[in-house]
N, C-alpha and C positions, 0 to 999 in steps of 0.2 A: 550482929550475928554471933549463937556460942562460937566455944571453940570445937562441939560438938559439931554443929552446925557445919563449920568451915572442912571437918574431916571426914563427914556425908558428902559435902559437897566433889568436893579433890576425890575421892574412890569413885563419884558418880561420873565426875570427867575424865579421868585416867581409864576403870574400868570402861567405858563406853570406845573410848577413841583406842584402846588397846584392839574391841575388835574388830571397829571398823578399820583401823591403820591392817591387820593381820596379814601378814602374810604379803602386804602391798609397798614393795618399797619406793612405786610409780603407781598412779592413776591411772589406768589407760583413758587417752580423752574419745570419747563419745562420738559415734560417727553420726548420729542423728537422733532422733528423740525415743524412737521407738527403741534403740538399744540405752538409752538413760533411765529409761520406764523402768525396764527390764532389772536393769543391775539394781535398782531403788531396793526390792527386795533378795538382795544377795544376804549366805547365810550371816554373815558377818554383819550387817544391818536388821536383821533377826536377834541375832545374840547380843548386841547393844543394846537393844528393847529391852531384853529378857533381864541384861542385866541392871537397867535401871528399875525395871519393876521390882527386880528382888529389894534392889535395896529399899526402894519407896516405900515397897510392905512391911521392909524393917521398920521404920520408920513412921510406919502408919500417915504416910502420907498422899493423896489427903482424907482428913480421918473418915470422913463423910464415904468415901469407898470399902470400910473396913477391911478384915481378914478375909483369909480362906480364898479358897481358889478362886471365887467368885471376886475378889477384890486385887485378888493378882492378876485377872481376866484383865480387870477394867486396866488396870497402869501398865500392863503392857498394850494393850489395844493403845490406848493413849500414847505410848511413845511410838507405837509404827504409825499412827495415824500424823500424829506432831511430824516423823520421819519424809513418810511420801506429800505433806502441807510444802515443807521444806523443799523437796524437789522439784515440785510441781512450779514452785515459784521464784527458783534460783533459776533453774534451764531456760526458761524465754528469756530472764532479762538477762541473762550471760551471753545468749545467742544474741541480744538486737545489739549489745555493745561489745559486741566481738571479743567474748573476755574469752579466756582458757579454763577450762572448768576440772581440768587434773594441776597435780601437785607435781610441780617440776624441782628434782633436785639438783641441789646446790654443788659450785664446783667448789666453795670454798675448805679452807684446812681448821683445825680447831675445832674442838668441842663448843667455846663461845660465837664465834662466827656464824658457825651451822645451826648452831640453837637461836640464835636472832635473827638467821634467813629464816628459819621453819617460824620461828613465831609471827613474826612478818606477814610470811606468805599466805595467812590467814585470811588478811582484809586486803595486802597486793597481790594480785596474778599479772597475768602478761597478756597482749591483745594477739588476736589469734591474724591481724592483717599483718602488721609489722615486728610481730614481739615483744615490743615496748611496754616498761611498767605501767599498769592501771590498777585502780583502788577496784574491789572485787565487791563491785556492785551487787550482781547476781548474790554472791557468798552473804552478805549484810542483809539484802533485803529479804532472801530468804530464810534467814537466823529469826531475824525478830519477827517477821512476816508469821511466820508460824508459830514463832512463840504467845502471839496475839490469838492468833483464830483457833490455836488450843483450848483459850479459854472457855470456846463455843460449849465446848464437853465436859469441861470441869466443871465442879461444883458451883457453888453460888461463891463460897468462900473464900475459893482461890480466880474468883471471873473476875479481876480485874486492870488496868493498864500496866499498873505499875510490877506486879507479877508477869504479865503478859511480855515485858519489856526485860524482867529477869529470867524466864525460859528462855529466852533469845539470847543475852549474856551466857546462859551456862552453856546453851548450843554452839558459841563461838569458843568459849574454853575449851568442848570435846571435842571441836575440829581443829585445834590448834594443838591441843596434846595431840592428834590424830596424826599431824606434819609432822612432828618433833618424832614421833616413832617411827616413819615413811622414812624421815631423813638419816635417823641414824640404825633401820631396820637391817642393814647387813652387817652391821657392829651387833646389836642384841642377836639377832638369828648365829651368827658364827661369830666368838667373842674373838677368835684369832686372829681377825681379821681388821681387828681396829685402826681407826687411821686408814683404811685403802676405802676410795670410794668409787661407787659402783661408774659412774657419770666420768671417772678416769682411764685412760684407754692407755694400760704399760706400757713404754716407750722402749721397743728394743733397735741398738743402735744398730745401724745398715753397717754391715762387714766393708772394713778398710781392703780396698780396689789394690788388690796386688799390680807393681810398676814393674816394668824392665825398663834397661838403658836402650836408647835408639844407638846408631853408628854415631850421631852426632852427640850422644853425650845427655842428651834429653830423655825427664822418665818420662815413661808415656804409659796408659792405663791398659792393662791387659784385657784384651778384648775376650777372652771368657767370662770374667768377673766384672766388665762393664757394666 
């Protein structure tokens, strides 16, 4: 791949996951299907569309869709369609094997630490019976899963496995920039704030229990301040 190439690609994963991450520094999880449905077109999953179409149009890709509105139509159609493929087929298999299908932050310290849980947390989630790490089945098979049945709509040129298997790679980079912004989203939203994270609960210490002396010489805890 150019080096063209690779710097289309990076604007197409960073800008997408900037705005599905926006404003999310949790996932909330899901109480059932009909609210997963729901959030599938939230604006933020809109404006990722939007913004892979533009650049694809830069790009003229693919060429077979040309210019003009009529070619912007089709590449964003295409990435909400790719978008709800994805959904449609992460939510059941998440549900049968009990995975967690929000983005739980990290309590660790470090900008490295937290950048290797977020990237991580991509392909591990936690089981919704015991909490326990598990490989995020649902997140995988719905990355590639839909990277494949995209091809249904693409042209002839790009219908094939091994593209079908690279939209699924770039879908796992823009949900993995996607953590990496969730994770460190209250550092970028408020820069003063770096280093405090939200998942830590400030520790203020319980007020020293004022003593008196008993007759016998003994402190004993003053029963106002018990």
């Amino acid at each position: 791949m150019s080096t063209r190439g690779v710097r289309i690609g990076a604007v197409v994963i960073f800008g997408m996951a900037a705005l599905s991450a926006r404003g999310q520094s949790q996932n909330a999880e899901p109480r059932d299907g009909a609210t997963y449905i729901k959030n599938s077109l939230s604006p933020e999953a809109i404006g990722a569309a939007g913004v892979g179409a533009a650049i694809t149009q830069g790009t003229d890709t693919p060429g077979e869709w040309g210019q003009g509105a009529a070619g912007f139509a089709k590449r964003f159609g295409s990435g909400i369609g790719k978008h709800l493929v994805k959904r449609a087929i992460q939510y059941p298999v998440a549900k049968f094997f009990h995975e967690e299908l929000s983005y739980r932050r990290s309590d660790k310290t470090g900008f490295g630490p937290r950048l290797k849980y977020a990237l991580v947390s991509t392909v591990i989630t936690h089981k919704t019976t015991d909490g326990k790490p598990t490989v995020a089945k649902g997140e995988i098979v719905g990355a590639f899963g839909s990277g494949l049945i995209s091809r249904l709509w693409q042209p002839a040129s790009t219908r094939t496995i091994g593209l079908g298997f690279t939209s699924g790679g770039i879908t796992l980079g823009a949900d993995a920039a996607g953590n990496v912004i969730r994770e460190f989203w209250p550092e970028i939203r408020h820069p003063h704030t770096h280093g405090v994270s939200e998942n830590k609960t400030s520790f203020t210490p319980r007020p020293t229990a004022a003593v008196s002396t008993s007759a016998a010489g003994a402190p004993q805890q003053s029963e106002i301040q018990r």
